[in-house]
N, CA, C and O of each residue as an XYZ file, in Angstrom:
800
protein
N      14.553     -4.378     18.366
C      14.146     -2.987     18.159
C      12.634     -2.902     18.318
O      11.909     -3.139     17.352
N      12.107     -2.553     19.570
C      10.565     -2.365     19.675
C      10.388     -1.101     19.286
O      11.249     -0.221     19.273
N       9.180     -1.006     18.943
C       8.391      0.449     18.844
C       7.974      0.640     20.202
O       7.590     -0.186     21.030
N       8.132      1.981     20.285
C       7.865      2.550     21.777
C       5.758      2.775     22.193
O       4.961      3.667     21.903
N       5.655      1.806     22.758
C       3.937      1.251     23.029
C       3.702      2.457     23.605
O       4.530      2.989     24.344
N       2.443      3.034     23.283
C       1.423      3.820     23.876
C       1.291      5.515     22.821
O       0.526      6.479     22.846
N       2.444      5.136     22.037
C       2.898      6.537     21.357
C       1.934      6.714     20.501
O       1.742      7.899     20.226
N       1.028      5.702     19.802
C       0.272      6.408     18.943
C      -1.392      6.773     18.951
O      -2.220      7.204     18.148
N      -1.352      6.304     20.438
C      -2.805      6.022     21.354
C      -3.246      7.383     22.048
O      -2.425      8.206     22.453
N      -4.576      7.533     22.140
C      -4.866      8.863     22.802
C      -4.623     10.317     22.743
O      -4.650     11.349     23.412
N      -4.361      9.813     21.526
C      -3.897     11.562     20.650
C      -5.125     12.431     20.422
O      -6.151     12.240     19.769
N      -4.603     13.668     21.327
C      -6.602     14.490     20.749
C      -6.173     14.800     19.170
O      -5.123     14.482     18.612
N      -7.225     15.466     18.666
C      -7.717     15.705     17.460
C      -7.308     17.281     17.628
O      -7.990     17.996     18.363
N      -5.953     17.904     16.788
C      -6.517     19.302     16.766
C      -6.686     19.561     15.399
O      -7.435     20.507     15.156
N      -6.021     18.776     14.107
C      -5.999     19.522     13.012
C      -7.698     18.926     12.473
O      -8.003     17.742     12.612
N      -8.504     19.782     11.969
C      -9.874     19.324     11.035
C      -9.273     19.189      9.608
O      -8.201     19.557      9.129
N     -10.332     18.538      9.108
C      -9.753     17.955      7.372
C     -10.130     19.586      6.569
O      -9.562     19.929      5.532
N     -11.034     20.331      7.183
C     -10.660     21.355      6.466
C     -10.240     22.497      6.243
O     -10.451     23.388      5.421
N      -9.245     22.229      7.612
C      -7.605     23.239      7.857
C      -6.521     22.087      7.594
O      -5.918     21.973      8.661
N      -6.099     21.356      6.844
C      -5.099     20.659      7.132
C      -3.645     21.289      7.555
O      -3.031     21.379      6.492
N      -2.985     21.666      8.401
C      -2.225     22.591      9.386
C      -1.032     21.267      8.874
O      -1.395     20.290      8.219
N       0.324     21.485      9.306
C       0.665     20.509      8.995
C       1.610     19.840     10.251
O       1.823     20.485     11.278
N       2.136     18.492     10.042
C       2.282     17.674     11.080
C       3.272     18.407     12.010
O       3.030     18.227     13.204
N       4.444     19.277     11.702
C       4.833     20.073     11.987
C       4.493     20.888     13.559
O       5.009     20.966     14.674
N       3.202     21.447     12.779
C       2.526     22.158     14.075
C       1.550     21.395     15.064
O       0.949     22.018     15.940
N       1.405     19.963     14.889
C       0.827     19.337     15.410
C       1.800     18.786     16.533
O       1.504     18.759     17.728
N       2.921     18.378     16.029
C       3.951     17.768     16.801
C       4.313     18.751     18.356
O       4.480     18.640     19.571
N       4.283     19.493     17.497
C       4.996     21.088     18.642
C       4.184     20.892     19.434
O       4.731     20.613     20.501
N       2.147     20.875     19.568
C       1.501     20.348     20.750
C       1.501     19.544     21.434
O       0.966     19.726     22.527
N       2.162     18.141     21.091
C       2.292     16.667     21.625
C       3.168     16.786     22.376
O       4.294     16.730     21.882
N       3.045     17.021     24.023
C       3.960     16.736     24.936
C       4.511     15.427     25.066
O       5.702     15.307     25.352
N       3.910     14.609     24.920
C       3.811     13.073     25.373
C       4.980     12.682     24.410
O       6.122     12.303     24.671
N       4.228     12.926     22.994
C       5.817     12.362     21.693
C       7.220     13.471     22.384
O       8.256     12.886     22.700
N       7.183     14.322     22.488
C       7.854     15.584     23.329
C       9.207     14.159     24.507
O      10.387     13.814     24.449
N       8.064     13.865     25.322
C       9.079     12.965     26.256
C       9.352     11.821     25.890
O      10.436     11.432     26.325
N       8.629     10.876     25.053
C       9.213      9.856     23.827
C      10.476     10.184     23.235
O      11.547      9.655     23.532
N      10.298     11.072     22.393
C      11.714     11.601     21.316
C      13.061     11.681     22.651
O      14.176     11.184     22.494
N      12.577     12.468     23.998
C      13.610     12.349     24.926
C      14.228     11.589     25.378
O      15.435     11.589     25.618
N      13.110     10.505     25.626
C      13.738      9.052     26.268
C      14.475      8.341     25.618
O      14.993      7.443     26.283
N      14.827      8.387     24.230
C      15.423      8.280     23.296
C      16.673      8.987     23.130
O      17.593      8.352     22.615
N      16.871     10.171     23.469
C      17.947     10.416     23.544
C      17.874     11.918     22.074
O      18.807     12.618     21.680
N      16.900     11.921     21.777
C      16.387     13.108     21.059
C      15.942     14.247     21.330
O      15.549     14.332     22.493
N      15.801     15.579     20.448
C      15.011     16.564     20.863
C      14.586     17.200     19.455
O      15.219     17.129     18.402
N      13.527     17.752     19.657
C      12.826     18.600     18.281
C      13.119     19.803     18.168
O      13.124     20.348     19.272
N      13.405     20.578     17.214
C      13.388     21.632     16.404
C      12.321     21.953     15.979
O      11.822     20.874     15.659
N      11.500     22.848     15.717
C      10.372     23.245     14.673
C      11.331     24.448     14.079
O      11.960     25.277     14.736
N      11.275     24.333     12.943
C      11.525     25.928     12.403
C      10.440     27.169     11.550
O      10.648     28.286     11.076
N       9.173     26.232     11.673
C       8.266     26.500     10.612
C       6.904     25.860     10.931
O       7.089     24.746     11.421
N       6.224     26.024     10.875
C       4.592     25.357     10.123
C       4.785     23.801      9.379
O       4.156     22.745      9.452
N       5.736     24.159      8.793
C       6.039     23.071      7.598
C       6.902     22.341      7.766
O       6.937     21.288      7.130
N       8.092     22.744      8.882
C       9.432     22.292      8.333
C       9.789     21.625     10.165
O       9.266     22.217     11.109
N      10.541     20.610     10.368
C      11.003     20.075     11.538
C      12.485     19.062     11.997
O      12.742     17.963     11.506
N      13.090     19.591     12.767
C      14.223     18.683     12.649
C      14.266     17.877     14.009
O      13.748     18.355     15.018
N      14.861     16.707     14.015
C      15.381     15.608     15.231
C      16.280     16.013     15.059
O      16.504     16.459     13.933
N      17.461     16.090     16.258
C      18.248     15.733     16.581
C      19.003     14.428     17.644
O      18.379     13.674     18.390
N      19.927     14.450     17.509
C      20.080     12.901     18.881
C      20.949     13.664     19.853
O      21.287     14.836     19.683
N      21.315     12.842     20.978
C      21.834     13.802     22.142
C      23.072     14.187     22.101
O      23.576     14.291     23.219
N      24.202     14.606     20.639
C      24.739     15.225     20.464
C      24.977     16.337     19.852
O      26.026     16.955     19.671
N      23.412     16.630     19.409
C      22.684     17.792     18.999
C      23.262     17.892     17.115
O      23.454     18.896     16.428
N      23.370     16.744     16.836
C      23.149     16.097     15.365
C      22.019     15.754     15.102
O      21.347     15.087     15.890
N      21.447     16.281     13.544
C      20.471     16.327     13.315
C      20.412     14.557     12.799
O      21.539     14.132     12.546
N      19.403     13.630     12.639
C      18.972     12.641     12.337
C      18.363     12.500     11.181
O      18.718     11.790     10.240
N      17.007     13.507     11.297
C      15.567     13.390     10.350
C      15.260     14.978     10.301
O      15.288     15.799     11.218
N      15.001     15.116      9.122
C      14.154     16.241      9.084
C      12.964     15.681      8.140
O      12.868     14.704      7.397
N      12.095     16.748      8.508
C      10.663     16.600      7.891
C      10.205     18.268      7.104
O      10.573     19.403      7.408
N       9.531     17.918      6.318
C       9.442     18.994      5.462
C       7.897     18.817      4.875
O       7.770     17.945      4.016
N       6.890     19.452      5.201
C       5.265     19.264      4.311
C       5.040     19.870      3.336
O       4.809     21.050      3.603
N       4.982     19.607      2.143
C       4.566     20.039      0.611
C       3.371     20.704      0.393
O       3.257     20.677     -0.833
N       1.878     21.609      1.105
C       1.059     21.445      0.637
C       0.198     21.523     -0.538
O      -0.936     21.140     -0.826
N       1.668     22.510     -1.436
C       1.211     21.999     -3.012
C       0.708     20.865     -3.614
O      -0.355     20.717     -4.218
N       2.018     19.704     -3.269
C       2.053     18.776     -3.076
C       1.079     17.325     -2.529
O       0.920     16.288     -3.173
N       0.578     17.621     -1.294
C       0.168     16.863     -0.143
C       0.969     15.747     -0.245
O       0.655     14.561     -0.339
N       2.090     16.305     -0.214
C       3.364     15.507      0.539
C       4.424     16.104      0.919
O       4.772     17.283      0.849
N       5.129     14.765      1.515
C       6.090     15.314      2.575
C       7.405     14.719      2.348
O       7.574     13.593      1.880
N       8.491     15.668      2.764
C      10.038     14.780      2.319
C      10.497     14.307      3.534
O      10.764     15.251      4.278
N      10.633     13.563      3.879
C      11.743     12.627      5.001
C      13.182     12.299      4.806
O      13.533     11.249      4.268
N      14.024     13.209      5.250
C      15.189     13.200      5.143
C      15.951     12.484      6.245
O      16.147     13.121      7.280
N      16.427     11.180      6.149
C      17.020     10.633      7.451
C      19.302     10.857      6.799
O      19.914     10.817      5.731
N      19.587     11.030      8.001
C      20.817     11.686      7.965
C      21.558     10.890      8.719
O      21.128     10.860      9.872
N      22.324     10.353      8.577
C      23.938      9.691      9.261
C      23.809      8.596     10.008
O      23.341      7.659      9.360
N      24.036      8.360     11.085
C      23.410      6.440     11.391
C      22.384      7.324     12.755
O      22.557      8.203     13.599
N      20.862      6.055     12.082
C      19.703      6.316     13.230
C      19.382      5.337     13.884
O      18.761      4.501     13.228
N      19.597      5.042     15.169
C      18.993      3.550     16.021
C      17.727      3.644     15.291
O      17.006      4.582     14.949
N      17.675      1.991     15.125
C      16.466      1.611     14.825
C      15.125      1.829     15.333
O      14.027      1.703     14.790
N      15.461      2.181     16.479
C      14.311      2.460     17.805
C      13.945      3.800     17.629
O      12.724      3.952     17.667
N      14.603      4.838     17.446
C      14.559      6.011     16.813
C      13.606      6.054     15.575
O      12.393      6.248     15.649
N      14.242      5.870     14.547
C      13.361      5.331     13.470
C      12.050      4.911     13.306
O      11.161      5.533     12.724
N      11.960      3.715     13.901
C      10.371      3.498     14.125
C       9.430      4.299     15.035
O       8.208      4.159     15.054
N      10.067      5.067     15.711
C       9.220      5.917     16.471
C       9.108      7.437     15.661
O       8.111      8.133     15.471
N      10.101      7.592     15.386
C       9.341      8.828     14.209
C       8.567      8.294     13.298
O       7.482      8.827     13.066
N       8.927      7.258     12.674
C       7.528      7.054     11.467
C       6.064      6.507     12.229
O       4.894      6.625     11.863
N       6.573      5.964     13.256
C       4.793      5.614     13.925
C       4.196      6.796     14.439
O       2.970      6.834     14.340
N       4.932      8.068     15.122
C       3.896      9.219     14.891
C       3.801     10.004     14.005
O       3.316     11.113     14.227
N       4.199      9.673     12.874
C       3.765     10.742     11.550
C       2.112     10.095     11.016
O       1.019     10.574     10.711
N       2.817      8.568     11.148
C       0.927      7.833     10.649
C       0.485      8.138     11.471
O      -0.578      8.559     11.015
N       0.436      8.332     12.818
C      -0.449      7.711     13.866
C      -1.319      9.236     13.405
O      -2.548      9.214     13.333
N      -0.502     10.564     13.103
C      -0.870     11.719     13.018
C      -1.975     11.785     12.008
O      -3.100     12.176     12.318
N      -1.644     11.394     10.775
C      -2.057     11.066      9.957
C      -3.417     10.525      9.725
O      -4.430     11.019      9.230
N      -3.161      9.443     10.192
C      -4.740      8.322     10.706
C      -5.760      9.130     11.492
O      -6.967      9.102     11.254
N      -5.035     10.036     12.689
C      -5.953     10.580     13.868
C      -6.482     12.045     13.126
O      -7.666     12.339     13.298
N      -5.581     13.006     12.270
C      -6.163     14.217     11.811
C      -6.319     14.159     10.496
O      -6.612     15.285     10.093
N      -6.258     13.300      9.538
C      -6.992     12.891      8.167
C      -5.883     13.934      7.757
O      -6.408     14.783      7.038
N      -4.405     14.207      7.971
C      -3.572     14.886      7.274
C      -3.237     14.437      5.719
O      -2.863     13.322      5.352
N      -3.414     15.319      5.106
C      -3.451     14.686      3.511
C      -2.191     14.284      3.142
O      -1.460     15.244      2.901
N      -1.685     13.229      3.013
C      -0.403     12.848      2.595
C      -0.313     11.635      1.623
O      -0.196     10.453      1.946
N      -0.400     12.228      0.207
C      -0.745     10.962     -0.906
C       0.453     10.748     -0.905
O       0.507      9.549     -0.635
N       1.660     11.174     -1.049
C       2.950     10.752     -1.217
C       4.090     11.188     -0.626
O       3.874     12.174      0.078
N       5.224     10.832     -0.641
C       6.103     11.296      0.042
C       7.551     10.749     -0.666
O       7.594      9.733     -1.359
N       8.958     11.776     -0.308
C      10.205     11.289     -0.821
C      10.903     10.727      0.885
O      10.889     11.316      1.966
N      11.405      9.505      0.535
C      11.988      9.359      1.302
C      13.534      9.666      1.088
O      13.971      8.989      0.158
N      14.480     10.480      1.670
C      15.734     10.600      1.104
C      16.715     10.259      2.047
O      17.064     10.967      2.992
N      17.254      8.874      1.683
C      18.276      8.176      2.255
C      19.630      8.481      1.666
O      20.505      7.626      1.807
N      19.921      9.646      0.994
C      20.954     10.029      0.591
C      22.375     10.293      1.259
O      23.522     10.228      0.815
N      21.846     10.614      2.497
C      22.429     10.716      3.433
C      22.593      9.924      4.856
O      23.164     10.265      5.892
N      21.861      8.717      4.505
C      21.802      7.799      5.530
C      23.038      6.738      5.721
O      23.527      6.245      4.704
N      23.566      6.369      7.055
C      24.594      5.804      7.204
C      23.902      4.026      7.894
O      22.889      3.817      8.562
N      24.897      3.092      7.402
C      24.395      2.144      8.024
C      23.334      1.306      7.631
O      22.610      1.697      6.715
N      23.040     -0.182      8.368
C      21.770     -0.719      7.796
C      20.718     -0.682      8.298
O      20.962     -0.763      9.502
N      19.533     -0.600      8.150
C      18.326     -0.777      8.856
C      17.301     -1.366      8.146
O      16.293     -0.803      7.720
N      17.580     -2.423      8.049
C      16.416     -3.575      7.432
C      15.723     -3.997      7.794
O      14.949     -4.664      7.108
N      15.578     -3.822      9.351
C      14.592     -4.344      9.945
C      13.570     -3.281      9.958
O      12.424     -3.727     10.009
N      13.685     -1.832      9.921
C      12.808     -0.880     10.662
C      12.345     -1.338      8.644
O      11.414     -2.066      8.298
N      12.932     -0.918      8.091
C      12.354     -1.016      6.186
C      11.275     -1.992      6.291
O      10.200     -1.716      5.758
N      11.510     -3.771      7.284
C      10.737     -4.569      6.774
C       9.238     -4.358      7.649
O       8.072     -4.618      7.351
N       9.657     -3.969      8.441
C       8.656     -3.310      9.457
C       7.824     -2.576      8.843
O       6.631     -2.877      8.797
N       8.423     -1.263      8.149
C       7.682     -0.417      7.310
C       6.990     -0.985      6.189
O       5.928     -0.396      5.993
N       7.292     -2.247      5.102
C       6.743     -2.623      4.620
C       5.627     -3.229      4.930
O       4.547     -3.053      4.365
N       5.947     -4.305      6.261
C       4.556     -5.294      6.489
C       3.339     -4.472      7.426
O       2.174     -4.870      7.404
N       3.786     -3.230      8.279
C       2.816     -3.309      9.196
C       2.555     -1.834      8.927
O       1.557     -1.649      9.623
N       2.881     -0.475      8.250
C       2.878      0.892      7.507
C       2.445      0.810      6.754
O       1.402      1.455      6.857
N       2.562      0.115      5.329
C       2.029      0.459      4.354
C       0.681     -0.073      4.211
O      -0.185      0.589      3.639
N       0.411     -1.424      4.779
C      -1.042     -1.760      5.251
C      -1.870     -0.393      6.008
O      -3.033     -0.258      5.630
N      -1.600      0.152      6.561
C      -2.259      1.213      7.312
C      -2.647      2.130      6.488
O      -3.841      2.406      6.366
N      -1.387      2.930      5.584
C      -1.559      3.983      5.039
C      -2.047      4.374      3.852
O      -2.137      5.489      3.337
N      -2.404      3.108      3.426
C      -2.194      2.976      1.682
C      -4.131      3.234      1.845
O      -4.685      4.018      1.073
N      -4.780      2.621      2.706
C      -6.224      2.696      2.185
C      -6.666      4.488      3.344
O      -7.760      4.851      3.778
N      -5.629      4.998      3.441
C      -5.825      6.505      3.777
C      -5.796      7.362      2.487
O      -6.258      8.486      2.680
N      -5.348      7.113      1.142
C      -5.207      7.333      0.175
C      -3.624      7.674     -0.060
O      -3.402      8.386     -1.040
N      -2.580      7.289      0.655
C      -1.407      7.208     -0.011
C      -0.926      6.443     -0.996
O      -1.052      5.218     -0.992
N      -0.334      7.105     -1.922
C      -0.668      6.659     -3.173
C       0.812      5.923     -3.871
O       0.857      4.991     -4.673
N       1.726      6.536     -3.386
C       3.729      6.478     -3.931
C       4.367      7.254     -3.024
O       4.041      8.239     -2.361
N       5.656      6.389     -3.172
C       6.947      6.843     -2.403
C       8.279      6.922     -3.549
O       8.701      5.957     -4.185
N       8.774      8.254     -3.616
C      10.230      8.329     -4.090
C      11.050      7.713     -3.100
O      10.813      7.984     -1.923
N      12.122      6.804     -3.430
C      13.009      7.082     -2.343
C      14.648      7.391     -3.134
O      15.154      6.804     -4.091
N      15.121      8.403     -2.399
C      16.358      9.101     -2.740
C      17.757      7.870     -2.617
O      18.391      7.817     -1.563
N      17.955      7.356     -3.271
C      19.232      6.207     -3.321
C      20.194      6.715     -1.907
O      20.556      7.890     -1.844
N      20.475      5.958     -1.061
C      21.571      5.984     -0.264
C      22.814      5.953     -0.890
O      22.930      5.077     -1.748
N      23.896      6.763     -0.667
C      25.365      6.496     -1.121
C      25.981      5.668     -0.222
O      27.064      5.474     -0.775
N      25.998      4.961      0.960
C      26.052      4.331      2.035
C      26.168      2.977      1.597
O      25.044      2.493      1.460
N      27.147      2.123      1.305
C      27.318      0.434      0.808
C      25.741     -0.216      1.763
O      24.661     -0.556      1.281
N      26.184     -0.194      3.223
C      25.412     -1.394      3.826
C      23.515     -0.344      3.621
O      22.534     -1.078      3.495
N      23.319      0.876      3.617
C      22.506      1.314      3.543
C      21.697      1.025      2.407
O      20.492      0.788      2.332
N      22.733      1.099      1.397
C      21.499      1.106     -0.027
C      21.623     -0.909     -0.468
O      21.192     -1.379     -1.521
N      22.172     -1.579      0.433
C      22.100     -3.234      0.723
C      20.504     -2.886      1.400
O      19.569     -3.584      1.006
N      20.284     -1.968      2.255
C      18.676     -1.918      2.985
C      17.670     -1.962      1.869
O      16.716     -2.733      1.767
N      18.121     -0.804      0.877
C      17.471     -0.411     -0.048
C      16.873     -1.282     -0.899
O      15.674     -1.101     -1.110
N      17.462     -2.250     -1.476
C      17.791     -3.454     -2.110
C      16.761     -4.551     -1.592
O      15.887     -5.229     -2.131
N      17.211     -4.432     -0.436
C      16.007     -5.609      0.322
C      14.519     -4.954      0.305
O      13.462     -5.401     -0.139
N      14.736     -4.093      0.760
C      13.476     -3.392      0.372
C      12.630     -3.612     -0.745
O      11.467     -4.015     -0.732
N      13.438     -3.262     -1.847
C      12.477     -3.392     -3.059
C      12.229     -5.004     -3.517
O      11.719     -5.410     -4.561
N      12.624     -5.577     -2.679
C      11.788     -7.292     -2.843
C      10.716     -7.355     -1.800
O       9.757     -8.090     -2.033
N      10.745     -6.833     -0.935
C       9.796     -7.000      0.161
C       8.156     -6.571     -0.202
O       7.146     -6.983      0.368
N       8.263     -5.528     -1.433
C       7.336     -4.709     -1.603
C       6.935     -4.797     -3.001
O       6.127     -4.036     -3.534
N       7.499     -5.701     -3.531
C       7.033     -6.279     -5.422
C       5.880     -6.650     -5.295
O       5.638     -7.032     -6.440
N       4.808     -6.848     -4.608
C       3.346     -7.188     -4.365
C       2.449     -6.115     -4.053
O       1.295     -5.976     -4.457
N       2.972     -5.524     -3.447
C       2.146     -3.952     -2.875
C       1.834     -3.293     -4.138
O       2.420     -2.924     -5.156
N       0.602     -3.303     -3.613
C       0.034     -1.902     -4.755
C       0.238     -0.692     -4.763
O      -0.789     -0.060     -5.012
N       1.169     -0.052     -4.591
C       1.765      1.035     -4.405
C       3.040      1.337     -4.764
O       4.022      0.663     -4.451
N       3.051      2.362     -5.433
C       3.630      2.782     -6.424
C       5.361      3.356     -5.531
O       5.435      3.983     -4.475
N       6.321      2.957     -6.245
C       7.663      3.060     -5.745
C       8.816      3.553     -6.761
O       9.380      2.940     -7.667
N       8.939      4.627     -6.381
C      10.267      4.605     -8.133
C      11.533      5.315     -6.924
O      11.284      5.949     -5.899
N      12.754      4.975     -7.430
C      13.770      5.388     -7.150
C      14.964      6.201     -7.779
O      15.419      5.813     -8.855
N      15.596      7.530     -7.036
C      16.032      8.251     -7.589
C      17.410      8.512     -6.954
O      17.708      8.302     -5.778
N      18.295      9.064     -8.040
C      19.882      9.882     -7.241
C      19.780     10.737     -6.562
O      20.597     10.905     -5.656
N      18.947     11.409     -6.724
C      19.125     12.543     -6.029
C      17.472     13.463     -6.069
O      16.570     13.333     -6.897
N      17.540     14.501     -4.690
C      16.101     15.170     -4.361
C      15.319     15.926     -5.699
O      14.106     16.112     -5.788
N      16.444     16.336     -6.792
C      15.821     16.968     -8.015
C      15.021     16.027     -8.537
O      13.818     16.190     -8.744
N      15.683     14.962     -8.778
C      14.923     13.964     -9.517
C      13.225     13.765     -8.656
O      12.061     13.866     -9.045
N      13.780     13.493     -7.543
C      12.725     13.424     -6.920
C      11.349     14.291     -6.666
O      10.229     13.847     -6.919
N      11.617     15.623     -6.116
C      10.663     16.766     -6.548
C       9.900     16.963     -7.908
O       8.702     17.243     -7.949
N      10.708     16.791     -9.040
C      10.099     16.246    -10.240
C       9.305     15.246    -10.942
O       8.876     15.125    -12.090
N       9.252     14.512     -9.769
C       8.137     13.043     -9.597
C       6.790     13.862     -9.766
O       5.870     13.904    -10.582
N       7.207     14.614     -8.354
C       5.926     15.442     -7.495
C       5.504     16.102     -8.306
O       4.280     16.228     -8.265
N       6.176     16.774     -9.321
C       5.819     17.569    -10.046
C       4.991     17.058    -11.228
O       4.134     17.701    -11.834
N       5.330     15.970    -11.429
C       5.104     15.301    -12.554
C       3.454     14.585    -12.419
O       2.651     14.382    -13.329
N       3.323     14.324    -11.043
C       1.675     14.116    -10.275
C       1.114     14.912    -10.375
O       0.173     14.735    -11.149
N       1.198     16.130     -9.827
C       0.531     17.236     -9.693
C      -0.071     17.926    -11.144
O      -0.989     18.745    -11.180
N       0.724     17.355    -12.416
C       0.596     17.929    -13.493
C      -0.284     17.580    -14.265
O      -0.939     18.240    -15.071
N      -0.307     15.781    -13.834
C      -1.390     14.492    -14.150
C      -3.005     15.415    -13.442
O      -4.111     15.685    -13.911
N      -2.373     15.619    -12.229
C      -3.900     16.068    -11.536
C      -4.418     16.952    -11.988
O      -5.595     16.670    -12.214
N      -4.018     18.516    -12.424
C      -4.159     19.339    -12.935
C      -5.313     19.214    -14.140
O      -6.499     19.528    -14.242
N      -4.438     18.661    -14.886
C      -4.869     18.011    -16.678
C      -6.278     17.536    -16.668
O      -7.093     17.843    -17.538
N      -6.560     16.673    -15.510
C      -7.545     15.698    -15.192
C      -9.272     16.901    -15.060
O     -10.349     17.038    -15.642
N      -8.513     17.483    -13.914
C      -9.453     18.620    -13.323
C      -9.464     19.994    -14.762
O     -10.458     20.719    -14.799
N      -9.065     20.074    -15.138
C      -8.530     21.031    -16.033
C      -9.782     20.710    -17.420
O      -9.721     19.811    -18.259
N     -10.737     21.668    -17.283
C     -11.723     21.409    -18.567
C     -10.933     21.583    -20.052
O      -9.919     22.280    -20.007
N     -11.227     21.132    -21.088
C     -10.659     20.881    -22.304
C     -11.065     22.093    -23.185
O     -12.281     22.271    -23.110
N     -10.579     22.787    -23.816
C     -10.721     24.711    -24.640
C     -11.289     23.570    -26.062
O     -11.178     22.369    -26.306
N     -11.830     24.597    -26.640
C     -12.233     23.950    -28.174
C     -10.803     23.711    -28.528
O      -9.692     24.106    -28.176
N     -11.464     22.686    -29.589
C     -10.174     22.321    -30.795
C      -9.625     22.447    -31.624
O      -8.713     21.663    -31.886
């Protein structure tokens, strides 16, 4: 399973750090990822600013993407079985996006709830050669949504040994409520922090 070479190279710059626009509308400009996702056997949806779906060439959705900017994060929803090759090429242009327009993304849910199948390799991938990248961009934690999937949440599993060293923060949940409530639960920390103290 290679990553598809050249995809995350030579990307102009449209979003500035102080419009952060979100990856969404960035994608919709990228012709190039445009004929990537094709050669693959994919095509994009935008429905929104915020919101984006893959499909594969039976016009089944794969991945959707969703940007929080309450938040400054994003949910990744992967759906039913995804070639591995697939896979790594959507997550190498979300960083690559990321890295190139300083898109604010401290955290994110990953929700494998709906994921079919194993993919341990694209996970170990994501561990050794992603989270090195992203983590000193200031990403900070990942929810990830439990797979109901036997050989899928076996991925899951491996996963969380791969990543017992990383400094970065990982909790796992049943389901997207739980998860949004993470977010919520950050945002509340941040608040408090920034939030001057009333007499006593």
């Amino acid at each position: 399973m290679a990553c598809i070479s050249g995809l995350a190279h030579n990307v102009p710059k449209i979003i500035s750090v102080a419009s952060p626009l979100s990856l969404a509308t960035v994608i919709a400009q990228q012709p190039h990822f445009m004929e990537a996702l094709s050669s693959l056997g994919l095509q994009l949806t935008v429905a929104d600013p915020f919101h984006f779906t893959i499909k594969n060439r039976l016009g089944k959705p794969i991945f959707e993407y969703t940007y929080l900017p309450q938040y400054y994060a994003g949910i990744h929803s992967w759906l039913g079985f995804v070639e591995m090759a697939q896979m790594k090429a959507v997550i190498e242009y979300l960083v690559s996006q990321s890295e190139q327009n300083h898109l604010p993304a401290m955290r994110c849910i990953s929700d494998f709830s709906l994921c079919e199948g194993g993919f341990s390799e694209a996970m170990e991938w994501f561990a050794n050669e992603i989270l090195p990248r992203i983590i000193p961009l200031g990403f900070r934690g990942e929810a990830i949504i439990l797979p109901k999937d036997f050989y899928a949440e076996l991925t899951i599993d491996d996963f969380k040994d791969l990543i017992k060293e990383i400094a970065c923060e990982h909790v796992y949940f049943d389901n997207l409520v739980e998860g949004m409530a993470w977010l919520e639960a950050h945002k509340a920390k941040k608040t408090a922090k920034v939030t001057p103290s009333g007499p006593n």
